[in-house]
VEXDO-534677 format. One record per residue (C-alpha): y, z, x; residue in three letters. Coordinates in steps of 0.25 Angstrom, whole numbers, padded with zeros to 4 digits, always signed. Example, Ala and Ser with C-alpha at 12.3 -4.5 7.8 and 13.67 -1.06 7.14 Angstrom:
<sites>
-0018+0031+0049ALA;-0004+0029+0055SER;
</sites>
This chain:
<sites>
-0096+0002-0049UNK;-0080+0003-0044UNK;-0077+0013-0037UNK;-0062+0019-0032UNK;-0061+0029-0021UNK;-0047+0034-0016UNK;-0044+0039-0004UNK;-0034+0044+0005UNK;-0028+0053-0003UNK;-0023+0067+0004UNK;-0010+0076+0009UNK;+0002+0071+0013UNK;+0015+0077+0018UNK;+0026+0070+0009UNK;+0031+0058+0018UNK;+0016+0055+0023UNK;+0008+0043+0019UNK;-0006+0042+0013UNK;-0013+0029+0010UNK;-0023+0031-0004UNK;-0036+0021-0003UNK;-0043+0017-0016UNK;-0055+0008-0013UNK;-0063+0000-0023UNK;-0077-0001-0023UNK;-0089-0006-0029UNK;-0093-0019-0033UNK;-0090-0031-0044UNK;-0075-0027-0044UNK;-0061-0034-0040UNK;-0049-0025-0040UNK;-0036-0032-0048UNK;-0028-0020-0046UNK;-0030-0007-0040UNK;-0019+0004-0044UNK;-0016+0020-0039UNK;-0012+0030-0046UNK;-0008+0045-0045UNK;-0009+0057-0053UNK;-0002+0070-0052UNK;-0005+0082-0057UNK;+0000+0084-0072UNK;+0006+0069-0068UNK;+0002+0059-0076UNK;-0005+0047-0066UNK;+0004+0036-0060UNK;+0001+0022-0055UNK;+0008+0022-0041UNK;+0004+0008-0036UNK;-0005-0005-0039UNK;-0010-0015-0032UNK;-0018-0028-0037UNK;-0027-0036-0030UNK;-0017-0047-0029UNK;-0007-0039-0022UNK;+0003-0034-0032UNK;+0007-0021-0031UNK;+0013-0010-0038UNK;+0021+0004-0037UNK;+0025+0017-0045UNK;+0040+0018-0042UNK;+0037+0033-0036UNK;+0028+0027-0026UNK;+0037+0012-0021UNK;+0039+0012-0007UNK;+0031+0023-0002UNK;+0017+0018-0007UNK;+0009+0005-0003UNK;-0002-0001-0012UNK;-0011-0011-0006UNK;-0026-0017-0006UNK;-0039-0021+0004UNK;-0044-0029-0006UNK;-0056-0033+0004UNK;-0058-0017+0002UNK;-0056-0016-0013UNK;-0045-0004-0008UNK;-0032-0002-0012UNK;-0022+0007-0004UNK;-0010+0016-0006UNK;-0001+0019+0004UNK;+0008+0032+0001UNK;+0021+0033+0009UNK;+0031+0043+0009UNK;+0023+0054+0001UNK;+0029+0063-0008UNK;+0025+0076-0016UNK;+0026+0067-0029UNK;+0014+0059-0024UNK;+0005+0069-0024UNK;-0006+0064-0034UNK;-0021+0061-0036UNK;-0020+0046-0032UNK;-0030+0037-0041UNK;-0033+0023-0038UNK;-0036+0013-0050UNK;-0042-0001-0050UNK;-0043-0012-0060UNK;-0055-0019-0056UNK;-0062-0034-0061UNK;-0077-0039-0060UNK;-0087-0032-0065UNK;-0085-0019-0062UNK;-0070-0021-0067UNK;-0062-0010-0074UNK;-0052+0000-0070UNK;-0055+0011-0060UNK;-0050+0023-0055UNK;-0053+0030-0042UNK;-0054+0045-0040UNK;-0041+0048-0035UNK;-0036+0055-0021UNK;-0027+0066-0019UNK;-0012+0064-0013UNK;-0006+0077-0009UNK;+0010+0075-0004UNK;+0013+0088+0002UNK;+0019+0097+0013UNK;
</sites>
């Protein structure tokens, strides 16, 4: 069984930095593309960044130049960088995996809190 777990969610003052883990585990899997989405509340959810294990990545236009996608593929995790914080990125932060092998399939980790306050 695959399993996501987030971390490194928390309070920030607007301006501070906050870097979002999500790491794969389990067994019988290889991870094509690993993506991270935020939700709001009464907000609809947003895809802010992906990364594929071949190296290309992607941004929401709210989020370019202040957050970093990137991988340890040797440790199945993938990481977000937050720069720059605002108040609008305040969100539950959910990581999101389309996986092959055996136990392919999409999965969804259990999200983590970001809080951008004074």
């Amino acid at each position: 069984q695959v399993q996501l777990v987030e971390s490194g969610g928390g309070l920030v003052q607007p301006g501070g930095s906050l870097r979002l883990s999500c790491a794969a585990s389990g067994s019988s899997f290889s991870i094509l593309v690993i993506r991270w989405y935020r939700q709001a509340p009464g907000k609809q959810r947003e895809l802010v960044a992906t990364i594929t294990f071949g190296g290309s990545m992607l941004y929401a236009d709210s989020v370019k130049g202040r957050f970093t996608i990137s991988r340890d593929i040797a440790k199945n995790t993938v990481y977000l960088q937050m720069n720059s914080l605002k108040p609008e990125d305040t969100a539950v932060y959910y990581c999101n995996a389309d996986l092959s092998g055996r136990a392919g399939g999409n999965y969804w980790g259990q999200g983590t809190q970001v809080t951008v306050s004074s």
